[in-house]
C-alpha positions as CSV (number, residue, x, y, z in Angstrom):
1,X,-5.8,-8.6,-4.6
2,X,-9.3,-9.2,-2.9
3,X,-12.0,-6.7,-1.0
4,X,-11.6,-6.5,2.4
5,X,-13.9,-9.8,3.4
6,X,-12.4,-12.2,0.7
7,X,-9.1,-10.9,1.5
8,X,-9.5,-12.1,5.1
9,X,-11.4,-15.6,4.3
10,X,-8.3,-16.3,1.6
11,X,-5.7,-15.5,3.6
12,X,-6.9,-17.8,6.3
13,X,-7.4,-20.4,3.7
14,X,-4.0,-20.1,2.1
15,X,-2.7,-19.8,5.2
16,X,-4.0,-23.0,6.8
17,X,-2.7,-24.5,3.4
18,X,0.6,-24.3,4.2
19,X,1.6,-26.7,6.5
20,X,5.6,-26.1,6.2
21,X,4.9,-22.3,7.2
22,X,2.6,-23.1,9.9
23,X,5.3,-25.1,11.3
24,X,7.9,-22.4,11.4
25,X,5.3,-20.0,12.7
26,X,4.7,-22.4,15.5
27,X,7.8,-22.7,16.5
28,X,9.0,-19.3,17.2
29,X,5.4,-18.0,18.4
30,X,6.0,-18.3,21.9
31,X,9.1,-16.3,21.1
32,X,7.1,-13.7,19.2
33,X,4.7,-13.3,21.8
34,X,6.8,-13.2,24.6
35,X,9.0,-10.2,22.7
36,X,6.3,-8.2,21.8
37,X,4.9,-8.5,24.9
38,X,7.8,-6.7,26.3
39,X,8.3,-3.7,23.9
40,X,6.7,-0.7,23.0
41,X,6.9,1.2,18.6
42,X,10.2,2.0,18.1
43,X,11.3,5.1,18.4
44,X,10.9,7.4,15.1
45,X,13.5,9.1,15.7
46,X,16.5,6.7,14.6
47,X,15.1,6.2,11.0
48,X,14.4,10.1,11.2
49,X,17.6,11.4,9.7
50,X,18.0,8.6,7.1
51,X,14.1,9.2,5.6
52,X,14.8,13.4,5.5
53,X,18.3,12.3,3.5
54,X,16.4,9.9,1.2
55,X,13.4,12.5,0.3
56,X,16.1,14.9,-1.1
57,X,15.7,13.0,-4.0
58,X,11.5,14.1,-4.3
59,X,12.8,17.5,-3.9
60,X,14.7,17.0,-6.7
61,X,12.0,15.7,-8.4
62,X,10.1,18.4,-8.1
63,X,12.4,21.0,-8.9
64,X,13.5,19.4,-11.8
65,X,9.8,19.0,-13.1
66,X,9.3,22.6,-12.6
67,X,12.8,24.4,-13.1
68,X,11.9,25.4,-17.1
69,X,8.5,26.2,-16.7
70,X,9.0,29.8,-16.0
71,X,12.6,30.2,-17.4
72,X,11.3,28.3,-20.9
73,X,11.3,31.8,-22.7
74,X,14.4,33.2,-21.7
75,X,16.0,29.9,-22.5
76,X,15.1,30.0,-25.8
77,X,15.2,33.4,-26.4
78,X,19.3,32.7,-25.2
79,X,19.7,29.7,-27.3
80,X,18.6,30.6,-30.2
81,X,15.4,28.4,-30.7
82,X,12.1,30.7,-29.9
83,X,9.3,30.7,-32.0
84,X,9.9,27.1,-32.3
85,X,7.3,25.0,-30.5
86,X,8.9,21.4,-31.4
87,X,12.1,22.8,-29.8
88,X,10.3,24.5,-26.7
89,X,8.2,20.8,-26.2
90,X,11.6,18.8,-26.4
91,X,13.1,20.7,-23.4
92,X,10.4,19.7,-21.0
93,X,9.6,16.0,-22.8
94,X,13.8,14.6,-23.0
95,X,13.5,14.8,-19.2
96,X,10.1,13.0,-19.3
97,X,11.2,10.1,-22.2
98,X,14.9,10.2,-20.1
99,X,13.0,9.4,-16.6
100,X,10.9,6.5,-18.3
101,X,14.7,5.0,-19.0
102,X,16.0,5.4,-15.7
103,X,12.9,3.8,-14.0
104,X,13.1,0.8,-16.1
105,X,16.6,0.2,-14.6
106,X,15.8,1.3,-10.9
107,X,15.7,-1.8,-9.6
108,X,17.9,-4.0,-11.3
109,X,20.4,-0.9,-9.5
110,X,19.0,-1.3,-6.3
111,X,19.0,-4.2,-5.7
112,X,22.6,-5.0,-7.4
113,X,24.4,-1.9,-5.5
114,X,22.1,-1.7,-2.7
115,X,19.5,1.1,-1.7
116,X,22.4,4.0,-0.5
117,X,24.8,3.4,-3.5
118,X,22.0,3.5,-5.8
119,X,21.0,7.0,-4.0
120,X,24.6,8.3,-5.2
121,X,24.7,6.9,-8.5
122,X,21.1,9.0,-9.3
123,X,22.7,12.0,-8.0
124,X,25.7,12.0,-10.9
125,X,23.7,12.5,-13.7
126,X,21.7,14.9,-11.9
127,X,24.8,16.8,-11.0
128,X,26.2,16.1,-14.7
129,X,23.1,17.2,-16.3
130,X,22.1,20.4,-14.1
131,X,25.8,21.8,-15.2
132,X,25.5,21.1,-19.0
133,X,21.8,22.9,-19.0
134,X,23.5,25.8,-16.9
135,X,26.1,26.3,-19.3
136,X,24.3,25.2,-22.4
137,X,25.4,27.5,-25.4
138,X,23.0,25.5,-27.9
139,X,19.7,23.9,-28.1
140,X,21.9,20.2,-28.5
141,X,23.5,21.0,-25.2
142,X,20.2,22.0,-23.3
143,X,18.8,18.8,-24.3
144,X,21.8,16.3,-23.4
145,X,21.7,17.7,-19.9
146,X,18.1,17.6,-19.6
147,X,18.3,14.1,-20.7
148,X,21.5,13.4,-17.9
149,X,19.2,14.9,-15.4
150,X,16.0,12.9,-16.4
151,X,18.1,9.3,-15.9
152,X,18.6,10.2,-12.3
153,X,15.1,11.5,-12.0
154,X,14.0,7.7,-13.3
155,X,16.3,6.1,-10.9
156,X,15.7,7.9,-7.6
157,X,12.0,8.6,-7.2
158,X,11.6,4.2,-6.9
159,X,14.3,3.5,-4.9
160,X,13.4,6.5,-2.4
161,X,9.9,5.0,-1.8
162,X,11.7,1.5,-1.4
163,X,14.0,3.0,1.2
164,X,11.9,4.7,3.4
165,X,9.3,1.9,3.2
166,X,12.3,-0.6,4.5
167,X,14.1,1.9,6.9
168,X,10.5,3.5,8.6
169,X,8.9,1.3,11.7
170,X,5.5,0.5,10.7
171,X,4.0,2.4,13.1
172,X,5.4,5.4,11.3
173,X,6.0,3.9,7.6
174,X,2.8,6.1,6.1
175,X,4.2,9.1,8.2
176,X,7.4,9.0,6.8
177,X,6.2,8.1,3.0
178,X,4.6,11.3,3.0
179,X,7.3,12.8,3.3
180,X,7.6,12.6,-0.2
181,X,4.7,14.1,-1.4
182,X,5.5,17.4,0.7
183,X,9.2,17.4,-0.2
184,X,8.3,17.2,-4.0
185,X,5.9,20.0,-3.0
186,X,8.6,22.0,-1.5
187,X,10.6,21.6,-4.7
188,X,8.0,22.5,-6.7
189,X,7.5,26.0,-5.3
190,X,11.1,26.2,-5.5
191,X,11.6,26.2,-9.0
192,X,8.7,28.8,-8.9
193,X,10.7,31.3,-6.2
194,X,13.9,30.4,-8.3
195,X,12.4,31.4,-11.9
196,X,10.5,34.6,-10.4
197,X,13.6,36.9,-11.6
198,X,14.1,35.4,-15.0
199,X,12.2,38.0,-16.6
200,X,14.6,40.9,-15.5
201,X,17.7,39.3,-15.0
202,X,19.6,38.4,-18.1
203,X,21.1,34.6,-17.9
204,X,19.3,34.1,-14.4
205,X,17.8,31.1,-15.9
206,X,21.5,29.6,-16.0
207,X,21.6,30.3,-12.3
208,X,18.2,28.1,-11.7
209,X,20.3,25.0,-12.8
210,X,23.1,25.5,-11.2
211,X,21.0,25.8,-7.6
212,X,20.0,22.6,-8.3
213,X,23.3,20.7,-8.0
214,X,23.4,21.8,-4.6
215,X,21.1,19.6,-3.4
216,X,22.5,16.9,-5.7
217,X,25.8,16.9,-4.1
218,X,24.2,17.1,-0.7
219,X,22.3,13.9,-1.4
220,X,25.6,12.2,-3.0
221,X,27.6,12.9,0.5
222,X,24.9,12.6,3.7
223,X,23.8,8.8,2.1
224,X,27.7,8.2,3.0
225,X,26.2,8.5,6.7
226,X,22.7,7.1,6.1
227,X,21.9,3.1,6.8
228,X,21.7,0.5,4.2
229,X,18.3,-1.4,4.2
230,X,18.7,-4.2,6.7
231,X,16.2,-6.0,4.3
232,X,18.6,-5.5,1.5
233,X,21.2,-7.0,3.6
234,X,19.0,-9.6,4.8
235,X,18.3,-10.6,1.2
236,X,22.4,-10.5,0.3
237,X,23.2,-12.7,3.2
238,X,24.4,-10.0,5.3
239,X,22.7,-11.4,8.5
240,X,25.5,-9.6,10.8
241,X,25.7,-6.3,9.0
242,X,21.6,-6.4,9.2
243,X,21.0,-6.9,12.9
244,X,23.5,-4.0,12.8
245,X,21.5,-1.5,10.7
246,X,18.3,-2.4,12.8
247,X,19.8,-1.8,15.7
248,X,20.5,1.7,14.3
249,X,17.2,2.1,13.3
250,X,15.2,1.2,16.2
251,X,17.1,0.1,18.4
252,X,19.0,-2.8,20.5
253,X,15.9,-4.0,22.2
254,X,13.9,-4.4,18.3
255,X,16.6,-6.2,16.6
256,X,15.6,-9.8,17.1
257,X,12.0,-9.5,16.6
258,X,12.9,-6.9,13.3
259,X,15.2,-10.3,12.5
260,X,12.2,-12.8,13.3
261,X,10.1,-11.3,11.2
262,X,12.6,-11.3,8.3
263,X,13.1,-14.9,8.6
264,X,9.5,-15.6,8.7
265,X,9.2,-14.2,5.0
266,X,12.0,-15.8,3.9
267,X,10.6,-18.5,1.3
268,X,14.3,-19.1,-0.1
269,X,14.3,-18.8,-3.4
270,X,15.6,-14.4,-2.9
271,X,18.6,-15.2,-4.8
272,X,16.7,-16.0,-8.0
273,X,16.6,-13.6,-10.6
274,X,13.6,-11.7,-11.4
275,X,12.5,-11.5,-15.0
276,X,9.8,-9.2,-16.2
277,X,7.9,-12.4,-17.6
278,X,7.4,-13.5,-14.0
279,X,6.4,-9.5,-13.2
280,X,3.6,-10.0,-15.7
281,X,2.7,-13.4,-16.1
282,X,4.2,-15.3,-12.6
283,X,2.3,-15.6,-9.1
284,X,2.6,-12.2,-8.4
285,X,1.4,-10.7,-11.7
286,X,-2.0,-9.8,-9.8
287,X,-0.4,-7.4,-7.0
288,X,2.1,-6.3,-10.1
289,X,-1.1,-5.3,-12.0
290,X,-2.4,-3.3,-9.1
291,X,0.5,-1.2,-8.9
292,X,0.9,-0.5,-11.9
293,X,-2.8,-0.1,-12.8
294,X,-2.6,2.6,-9.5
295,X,-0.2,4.7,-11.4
296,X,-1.5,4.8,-14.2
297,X,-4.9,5.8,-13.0
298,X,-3.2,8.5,-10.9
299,X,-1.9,9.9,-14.2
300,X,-4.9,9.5,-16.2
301,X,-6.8,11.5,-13.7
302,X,-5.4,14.6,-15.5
303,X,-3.6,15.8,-12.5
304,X,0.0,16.8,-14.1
305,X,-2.2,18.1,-17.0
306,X,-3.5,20.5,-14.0
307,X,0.5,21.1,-12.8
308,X,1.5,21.3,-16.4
309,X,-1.5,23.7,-17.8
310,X,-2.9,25.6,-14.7
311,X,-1.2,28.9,-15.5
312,X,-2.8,28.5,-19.0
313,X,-6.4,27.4,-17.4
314,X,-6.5,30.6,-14.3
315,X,-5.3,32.7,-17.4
316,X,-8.9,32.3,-19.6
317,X,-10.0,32.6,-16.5
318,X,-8.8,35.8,-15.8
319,X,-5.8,35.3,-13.2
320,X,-2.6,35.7,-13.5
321,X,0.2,33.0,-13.9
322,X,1.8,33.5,-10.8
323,X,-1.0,33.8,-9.2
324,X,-2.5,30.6,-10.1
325,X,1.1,28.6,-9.4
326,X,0.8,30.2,-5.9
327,X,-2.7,28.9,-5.4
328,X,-1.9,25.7,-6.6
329,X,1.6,25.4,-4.7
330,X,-0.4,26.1,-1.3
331,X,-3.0,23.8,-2.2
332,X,-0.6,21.0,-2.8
333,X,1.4,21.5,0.3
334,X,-1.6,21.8,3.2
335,X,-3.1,18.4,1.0
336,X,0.3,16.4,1.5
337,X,0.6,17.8,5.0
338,X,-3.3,16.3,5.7
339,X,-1.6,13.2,4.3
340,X,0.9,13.4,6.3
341,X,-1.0,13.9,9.7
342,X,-3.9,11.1,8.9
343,X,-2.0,8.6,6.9
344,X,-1.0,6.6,10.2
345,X,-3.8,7.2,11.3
346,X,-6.6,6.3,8.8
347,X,-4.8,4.0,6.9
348,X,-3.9,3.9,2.9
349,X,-7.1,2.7,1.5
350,X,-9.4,5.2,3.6
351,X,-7.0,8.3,1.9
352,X,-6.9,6.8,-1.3
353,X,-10.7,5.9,-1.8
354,X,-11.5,9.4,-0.4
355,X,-9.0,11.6,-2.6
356,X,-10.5,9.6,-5.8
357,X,-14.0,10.8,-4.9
358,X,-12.9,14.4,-4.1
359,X,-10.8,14.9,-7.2
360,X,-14.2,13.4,-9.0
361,X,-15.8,16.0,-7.6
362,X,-14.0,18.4,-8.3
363,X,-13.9,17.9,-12.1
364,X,-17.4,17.9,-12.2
365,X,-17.6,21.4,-10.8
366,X,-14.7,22.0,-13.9
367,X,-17.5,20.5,-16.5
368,X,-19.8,22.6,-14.6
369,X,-17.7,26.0,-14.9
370,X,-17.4,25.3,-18.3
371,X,-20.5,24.0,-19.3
372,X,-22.1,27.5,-20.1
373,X,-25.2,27.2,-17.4
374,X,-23.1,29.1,-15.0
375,X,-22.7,33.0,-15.7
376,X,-18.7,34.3,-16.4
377,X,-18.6,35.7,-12.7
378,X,-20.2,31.9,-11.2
379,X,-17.8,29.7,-13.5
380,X,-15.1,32.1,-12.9
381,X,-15.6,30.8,-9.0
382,X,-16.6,27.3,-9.9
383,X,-13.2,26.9,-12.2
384,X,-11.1,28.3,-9.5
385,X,-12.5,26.1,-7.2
386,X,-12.8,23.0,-8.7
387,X,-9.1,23.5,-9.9
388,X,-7.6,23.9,-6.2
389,X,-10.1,21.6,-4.7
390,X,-8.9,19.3,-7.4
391,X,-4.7,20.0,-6.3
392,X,-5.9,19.3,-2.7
393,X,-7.9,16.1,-3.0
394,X,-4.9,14.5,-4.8
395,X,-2.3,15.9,-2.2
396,X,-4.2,13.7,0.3
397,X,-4.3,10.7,-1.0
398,X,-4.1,9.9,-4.8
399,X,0.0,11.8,-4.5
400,X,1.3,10.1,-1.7
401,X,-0.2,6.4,-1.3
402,X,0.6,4.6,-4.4
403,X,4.3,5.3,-4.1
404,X,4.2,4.2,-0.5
405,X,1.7,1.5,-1.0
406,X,3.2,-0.5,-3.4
407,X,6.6,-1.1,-2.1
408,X,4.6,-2.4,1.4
409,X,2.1,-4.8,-1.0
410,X,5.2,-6.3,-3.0
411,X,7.4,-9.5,-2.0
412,X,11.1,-8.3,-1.1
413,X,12.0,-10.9,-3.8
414,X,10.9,-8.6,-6.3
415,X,10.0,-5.6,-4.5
416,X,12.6,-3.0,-6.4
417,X,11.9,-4.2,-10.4
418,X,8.2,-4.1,-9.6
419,X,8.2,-0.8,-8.2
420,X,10.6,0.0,-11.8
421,X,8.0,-1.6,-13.9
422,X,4.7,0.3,-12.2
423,X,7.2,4.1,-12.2
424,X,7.7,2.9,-15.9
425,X,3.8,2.9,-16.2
426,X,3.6,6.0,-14.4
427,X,6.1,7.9,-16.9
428,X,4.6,6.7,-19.7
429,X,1.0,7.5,-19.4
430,X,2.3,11.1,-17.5
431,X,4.1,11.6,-20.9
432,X,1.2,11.2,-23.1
433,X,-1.1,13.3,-20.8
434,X,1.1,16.0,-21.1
435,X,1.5,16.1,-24.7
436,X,-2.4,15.4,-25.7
437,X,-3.8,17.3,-22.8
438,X,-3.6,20.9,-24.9
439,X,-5.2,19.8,-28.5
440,X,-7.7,17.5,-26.2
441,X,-8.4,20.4,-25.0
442,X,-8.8,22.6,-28.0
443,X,-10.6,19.3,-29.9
444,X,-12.4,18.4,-27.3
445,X,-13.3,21.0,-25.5
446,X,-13.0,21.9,-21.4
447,X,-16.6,20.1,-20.9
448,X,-15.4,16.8,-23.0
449,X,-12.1,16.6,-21.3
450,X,-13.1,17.6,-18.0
451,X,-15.7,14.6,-17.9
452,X,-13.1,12.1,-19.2
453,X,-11.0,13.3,-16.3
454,X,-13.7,12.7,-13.8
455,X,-14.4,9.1,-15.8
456,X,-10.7,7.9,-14.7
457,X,-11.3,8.9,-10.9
458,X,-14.2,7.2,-10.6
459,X,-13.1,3.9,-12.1
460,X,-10.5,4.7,-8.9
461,X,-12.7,4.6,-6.6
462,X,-14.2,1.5,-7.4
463,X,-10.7,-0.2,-8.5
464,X,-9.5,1.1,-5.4
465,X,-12.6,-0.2,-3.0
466,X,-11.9,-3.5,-4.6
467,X,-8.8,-4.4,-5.3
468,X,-6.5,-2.5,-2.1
469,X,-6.2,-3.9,1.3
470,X,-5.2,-1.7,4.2
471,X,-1.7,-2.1,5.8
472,X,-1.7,0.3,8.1
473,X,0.4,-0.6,11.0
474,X,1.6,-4.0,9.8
475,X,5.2,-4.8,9.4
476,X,6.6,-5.6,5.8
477,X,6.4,-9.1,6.7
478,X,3.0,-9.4,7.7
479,X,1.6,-7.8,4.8
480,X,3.9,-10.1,2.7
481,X,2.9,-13.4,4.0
482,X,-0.9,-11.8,4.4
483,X,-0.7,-11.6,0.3
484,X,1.2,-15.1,-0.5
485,X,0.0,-16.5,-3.8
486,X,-2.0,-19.5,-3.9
487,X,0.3,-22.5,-4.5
């Protein structure tokens, strides 16, 4: 991609380039003009229902990522494996390795069944896998329904950012995506609320899976109701059945120019296959790089080392456990509801640049707290601090905008594998994070690690200041014919 003045003299260039494009936008610009002219933003409220339906899958996500965290003792203690470390690391990491799996295959599902069916088909395993952990008599058992569960956690987190990105008028698109962010939030403090009585209630850990499938078959039923993406559709064909789902969306009086603008990014050649050569190596292998260089950045920031570890961190400092995952929880949410409130409003990059620099921040006050200068009552504060600021910083910007950004920078022609391929990215390096981040730590030391930490979110910053363009407000087919490949 290109900072913000060489994306602007490009595009023009490319643009002027291509004189078969210029002709088609010719011809229906009067057309354009005249029926934008007439209308006001869709309403919000159509796509409303569909985007709450859609984000049950982040709450999932969340819950899932947290469910074991509290309940890990009792589990083992039940099953017959405590004491053993390997055994204790497998139960939270076959979910992990399992979601890396189901991302890989995303978007070959979404975009064979569509966007709503692939939505149900996440929710089986889920359903599957939350029953076999709830009523797992052995270790062997535990781990094939955390595995079920992670498939579906692989598969829906993608396709629910393609979704809402397709289904949400622009004007509302960042609104919507944040959504996300505060649902996984919510289902993060869940599985903390849920696993509060597992300490004095014998089996009540079975009873913290078995909540879960709730929401799973919930998910499974209401996308029976929900739209299909019209873009989906579109790329199938389905012109009538389209036209039809926009009109659902925002309305009779959108549909044709929500059609026109379809058409305009419609270079032909959507019935192609994708392969993940032409991911990595073809003409969009730059935005493809981004993504996934986004995600893995966001990971390598240490910030599920933070969700992972922080009850082990505010305990050498001298709070409790839960505590600390009640100070983080409400940290996370009021960041993602900032997000939510300025993303329409400031745009993508503004959030993202900013969060980088705040979560930067905040790890050097970390290397600070635990650099010794600082008496035990100052880094005490300073740990505390830098910890929550840390949460907050990322709930703003760093959480929410890659997995909205990237479905708006990619071509529909390849919009659900690449979004596969960069969760892939994101599963992998959130895997090894998690399982280095202790003997780093130990190795290392807090001051070491907590500087590497800060390393990664400045190299953000700067990748982010010169590599992301704003698309704030545009339409998915502005943005894609804005970021055409030179031919």
């Amino acid at each position: 991609m290109w900072g913000d003045l060489r994306a602007s003299s490009s595009m023009y260039k490319r643009m002027t380039s291509r004189d078969s494009m210029n002709a088609d936008v010719e011809a229906d610009s009067d057309l354009r003009n005249g029926v934008e002219q007439e209308m006001t933003n869709p309403s919000w409220k159509y796509s409303c229902p569909n985007v709450f339906v859609a984000t049950i899958v982040s709450f999932l996500f969340g819950y899932h990522l947290g469910v074991v965290n509290e309940p890990l003792e009792s589990i083992s203690v039940d099953l017959g494996f405590k004491g053993d470390t390997l055994a204790e690391g497998l139960v939270v990491s076959t979910c992990l390795a399992a979601a890396f799996a189901g991302s890989l295959i995303s978007g070959w599902i979404a975009d064979g069944v569509g966007r709503r069916r692939a939505f149900q088909l996440c929710s089986l395993p889920m359903l599957m896998g939350a029953s076999l952990c709830a009523t797992a008599k052995t270790l062997a058992g535990m781990l094939t329904g955390r595995f079920l569960v992670g498939l579906g956690l692989g598969v829906g987190p993608p396709v629910a950012s393609l979704y809402i990105a397709e289904v949400s008028p622009a004007h509302v698109r960042g609104t919507n995506g944040s959504l996300i962010q505060i649902a996984t939030c919510l289902g993060l403090m869940a599985a903390l609320v849920m696993g509060i009585p597992v300490k004095n209630i014998v089996g009540w850990w079975r009873v913290c899976f078995w909540v879960s499938t709730i929401p799973a078959a919930i998910l499974a039923l209401a996308m029976m109701f929900c739209v299909e993406s019209p873009h989906w559709l579109y790329k199938r064909g389905r012109l009538a059945e389209a036209e039809l789902e926009f009109e659902r969306l925002l309305g009779s009086s959108h549909v044709k120019s929500a059609m026109l603008e379809l058409s305009k990014s419609d270079r032909g050649d959507e019935t192609e296959s994708v392969k993940i050569s032409e991911l990595l190596h073809g003409r969009h292998s730059r935005v493809v790089f981004i993504g996934a260089t986004l995600f893995a950045l966001q990971q390598l920031s240490g910030i599920n080392a933070v969700f992972y570890f922080s009850s082990t961190v505010f305990r050498r400092a001298g709070v409790s456990s839960n505590l600390a995952n009640v100070f983080v929880g409400i940290a996370n949410l009021t960041g993602s509801i900032v997000a939510l409130v300025l993303m329409d409003k400031l745009g993508r990059k503004v959030l993202l640049h900013w969060s980088f620099f705040g979560m930067a921040l905040a790890m050097a006050l970390q290397v600070f707290a635990s650099s010794g200068i600082e008496s035990n009552f100052g880094a005490f504060y300073y740990s505390v601090g830098g910890m929550l600021l840390f949460v907050l910083t990322f709930a703003v910007g760093a959480g929410p905008v890659p997995g909205l950004l990237l479905p708006e920078i990619f071509p529909s022609r390849i919009r659900a594998k690449a979004m596969a391929f960069c969760m892939s990215v994101h599963w992998v390096v959130n895997f090894f994070v998690g399982l280095m981040f202790l003997r780093l730590l130990d190795q290392l030391g807090p001051h070491l690690l907590y500087s590497i930490f800060g390393t990664f979110c400045v190299m953000a910053v700067v990748f982010v200041k010169r590599n992301v363009m704003e698309t704030k407000g545009k339409s998915l087919q502005e943005i894609e014919i804005a970021l055409l490949p030179q031919e």
